[in-house]
Biotite code that builds the C-alpha atoms (Angstrom):
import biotite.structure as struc

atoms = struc.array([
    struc.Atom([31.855, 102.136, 148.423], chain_id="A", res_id=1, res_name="UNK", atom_name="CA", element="C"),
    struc.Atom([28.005, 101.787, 149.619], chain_id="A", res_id=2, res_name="UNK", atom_name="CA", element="C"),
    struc.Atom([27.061, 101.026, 153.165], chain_id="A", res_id=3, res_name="UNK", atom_name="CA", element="C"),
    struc.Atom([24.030, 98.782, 153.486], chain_id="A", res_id=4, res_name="UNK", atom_name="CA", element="C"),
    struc.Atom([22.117, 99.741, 156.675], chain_id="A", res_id=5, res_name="UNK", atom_name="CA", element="C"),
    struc.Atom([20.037, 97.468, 158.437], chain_id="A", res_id=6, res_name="UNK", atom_name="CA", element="C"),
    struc.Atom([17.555, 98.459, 161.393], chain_id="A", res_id=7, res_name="UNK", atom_name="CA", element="C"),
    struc.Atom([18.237, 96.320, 164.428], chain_id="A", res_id=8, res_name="UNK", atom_name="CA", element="C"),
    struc.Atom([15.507, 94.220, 166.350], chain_id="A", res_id=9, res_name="UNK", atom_name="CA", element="C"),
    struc.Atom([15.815, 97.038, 169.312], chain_id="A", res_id=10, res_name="UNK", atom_name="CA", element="C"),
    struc.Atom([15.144, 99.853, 166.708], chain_id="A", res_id=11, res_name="UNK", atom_name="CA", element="C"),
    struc.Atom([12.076, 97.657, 165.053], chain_id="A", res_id=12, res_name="UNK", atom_name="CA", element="C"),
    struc.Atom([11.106, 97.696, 168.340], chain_id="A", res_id=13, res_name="UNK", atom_name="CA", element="C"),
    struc.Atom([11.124, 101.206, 169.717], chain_id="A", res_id=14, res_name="UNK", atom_name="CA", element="C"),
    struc.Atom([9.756, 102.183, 165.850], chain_id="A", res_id=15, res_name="UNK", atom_name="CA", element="C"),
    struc.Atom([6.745, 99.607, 167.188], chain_id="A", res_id=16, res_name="UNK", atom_name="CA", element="C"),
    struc.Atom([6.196, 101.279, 170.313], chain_id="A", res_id=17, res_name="UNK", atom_name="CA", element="C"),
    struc.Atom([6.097, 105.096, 168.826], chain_id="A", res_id=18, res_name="UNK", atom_name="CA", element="C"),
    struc.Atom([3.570, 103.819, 165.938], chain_id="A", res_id=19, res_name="UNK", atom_name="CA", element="C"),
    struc.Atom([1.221, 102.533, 168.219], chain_id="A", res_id=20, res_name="UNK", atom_name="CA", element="C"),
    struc.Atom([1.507, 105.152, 171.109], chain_id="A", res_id=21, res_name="UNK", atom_name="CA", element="C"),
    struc.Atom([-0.198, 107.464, 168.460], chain_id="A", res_id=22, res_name="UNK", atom_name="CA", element="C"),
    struc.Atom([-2.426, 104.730, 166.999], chain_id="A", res_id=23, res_name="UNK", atom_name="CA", element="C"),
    struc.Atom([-3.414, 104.056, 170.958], chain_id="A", res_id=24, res_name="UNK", atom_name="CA", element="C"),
    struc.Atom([-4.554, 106.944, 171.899], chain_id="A", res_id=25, res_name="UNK", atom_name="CA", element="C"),
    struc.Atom([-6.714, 107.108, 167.947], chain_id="A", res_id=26, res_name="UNK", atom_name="CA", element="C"),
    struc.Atom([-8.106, 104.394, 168.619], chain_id="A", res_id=27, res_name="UNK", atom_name="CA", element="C"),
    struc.Atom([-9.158, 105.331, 172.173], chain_id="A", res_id=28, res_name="UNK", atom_name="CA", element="C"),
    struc.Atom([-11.041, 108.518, 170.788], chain_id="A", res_id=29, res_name="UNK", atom_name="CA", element="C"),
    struc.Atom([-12.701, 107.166, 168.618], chain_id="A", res_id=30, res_name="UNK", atom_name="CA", element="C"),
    struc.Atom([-13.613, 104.081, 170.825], chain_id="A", res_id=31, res_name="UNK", atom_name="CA", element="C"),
    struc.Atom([-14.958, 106.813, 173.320], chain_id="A", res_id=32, res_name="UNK", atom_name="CA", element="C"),
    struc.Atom([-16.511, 108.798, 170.980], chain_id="A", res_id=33, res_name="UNK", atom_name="CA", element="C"),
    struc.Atom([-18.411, 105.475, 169.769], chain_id="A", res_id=34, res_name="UNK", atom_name="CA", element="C"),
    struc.Atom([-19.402, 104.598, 173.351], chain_id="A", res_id=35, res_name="UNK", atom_name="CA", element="C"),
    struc.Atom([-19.280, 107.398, 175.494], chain_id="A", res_id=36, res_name="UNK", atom_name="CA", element="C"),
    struc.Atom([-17.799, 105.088, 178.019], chain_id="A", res_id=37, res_name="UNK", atom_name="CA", element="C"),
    struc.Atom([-14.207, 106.298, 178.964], chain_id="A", res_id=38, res_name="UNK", atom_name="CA", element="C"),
    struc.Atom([-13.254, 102.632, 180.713], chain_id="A", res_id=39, res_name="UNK", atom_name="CA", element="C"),
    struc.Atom([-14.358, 100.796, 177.886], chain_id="A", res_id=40, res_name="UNK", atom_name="CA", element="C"),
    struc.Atom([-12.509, 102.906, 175.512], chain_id="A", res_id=41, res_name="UNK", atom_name="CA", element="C"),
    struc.Atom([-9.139, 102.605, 177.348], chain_id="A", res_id=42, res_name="UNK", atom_name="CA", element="C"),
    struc.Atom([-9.885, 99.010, 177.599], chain_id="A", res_id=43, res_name="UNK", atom_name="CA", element="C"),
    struc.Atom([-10.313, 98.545, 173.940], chain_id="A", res_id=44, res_name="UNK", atom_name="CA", element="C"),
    struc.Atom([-7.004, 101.045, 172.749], chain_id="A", res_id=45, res_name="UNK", atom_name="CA", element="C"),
    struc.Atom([-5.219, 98.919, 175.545], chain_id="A", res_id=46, res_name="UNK", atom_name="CA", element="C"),
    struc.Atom([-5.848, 95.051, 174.052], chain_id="A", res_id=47, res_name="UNK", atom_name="CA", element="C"),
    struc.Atom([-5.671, 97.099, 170.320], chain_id="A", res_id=48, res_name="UNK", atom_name="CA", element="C"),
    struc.Atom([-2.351, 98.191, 170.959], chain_id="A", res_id=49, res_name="UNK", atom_name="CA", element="C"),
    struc.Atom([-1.027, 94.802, 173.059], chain_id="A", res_id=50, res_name="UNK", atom_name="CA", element="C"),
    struc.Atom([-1.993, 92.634, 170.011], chain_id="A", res_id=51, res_name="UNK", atom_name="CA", element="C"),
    struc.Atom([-0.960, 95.246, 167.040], chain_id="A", res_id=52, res_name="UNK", atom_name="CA", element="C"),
    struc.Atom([2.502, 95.782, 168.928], chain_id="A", res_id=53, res_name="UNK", atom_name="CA", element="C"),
    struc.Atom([3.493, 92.577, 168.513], chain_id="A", res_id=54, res_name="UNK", atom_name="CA", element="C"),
    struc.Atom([2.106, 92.384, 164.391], chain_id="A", res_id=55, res_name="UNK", atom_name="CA", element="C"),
    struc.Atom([3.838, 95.222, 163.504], chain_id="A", res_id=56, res_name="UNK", atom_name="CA", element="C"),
    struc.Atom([7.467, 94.152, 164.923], chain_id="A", res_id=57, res_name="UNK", atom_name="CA", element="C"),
    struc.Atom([6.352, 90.690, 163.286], chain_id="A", res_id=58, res_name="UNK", atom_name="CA", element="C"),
    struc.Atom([5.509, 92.567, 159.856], chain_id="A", res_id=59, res_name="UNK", atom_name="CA", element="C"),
    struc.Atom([8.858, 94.521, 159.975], chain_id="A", res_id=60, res_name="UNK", atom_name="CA", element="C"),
    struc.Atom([10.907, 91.836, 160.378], chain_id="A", res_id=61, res_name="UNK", atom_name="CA", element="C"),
    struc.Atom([9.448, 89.744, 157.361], chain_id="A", res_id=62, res_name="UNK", atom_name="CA", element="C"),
    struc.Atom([10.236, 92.441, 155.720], chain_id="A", res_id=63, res_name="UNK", atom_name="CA", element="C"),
    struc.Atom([13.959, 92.370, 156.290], chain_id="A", res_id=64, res_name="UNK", atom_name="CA", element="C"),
    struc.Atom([13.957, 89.413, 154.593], chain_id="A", res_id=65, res_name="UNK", atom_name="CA", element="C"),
    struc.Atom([12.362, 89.887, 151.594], chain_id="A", res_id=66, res_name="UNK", atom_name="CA", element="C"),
    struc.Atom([14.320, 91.483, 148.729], chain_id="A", res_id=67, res_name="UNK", atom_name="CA", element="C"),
    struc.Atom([11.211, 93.326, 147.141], chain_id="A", res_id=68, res_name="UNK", atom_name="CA", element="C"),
    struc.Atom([12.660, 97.142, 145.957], chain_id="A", res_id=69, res_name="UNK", atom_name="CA", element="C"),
    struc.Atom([15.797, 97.117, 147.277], chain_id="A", res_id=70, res_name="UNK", atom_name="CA", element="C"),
    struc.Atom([18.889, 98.675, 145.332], chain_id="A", res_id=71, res_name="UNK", atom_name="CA", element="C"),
    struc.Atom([21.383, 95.231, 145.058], chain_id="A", res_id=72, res_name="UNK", atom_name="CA", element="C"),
    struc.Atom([24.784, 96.482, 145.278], chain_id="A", res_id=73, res_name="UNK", atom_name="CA", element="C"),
    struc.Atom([27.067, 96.620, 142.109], chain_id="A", res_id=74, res_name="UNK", atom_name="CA", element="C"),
    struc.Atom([29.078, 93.208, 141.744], chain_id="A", res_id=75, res_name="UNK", atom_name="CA", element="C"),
    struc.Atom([31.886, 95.236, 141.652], chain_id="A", res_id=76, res_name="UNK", atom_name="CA", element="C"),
    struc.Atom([33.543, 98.727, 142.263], chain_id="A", res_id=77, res_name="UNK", atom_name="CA", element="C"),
    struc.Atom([36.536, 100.601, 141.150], chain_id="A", res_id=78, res_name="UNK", atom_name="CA", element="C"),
])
């Protein structure tokens, strides 16, 4: 018998927060490196990563709901 596995909102979540810790500090090089201002660059990774946080869980959980390329499990099983 197959076991469907679902991720749970607190996993979406912490998967969230670990994506954008490394986007965060991406975005605040390159923000730096295209100002030379190290507040202004911290400032912009900071909002960046506030508003994309909350996209991605968003994005992940519309995803749970749409069917698109999973396996369906058999109708039945000996």
């Amino acid at each position: 018998m197959s076991i469907q596995l679902h991720d749970t909102h607190w996993r979406t979540f912490v998967k969230a927060l670990s994506y954008r810790a490394v986007s965060t500090v991406v975005t605040g090089a390159v923000a730096w490196f295209a100002t030379g201002e190290l507040p202004t660059a911290l400032a912009i990774a900071a909002g960046d990563s506030l508003l994309k946080v909350g996209l991605f869980y968003a994005h992940e959980r519309a995803w749970t709901r749409i069917r698109f390329g999973q396996a369906r499990p058999p109708e039945y099983e000996i």
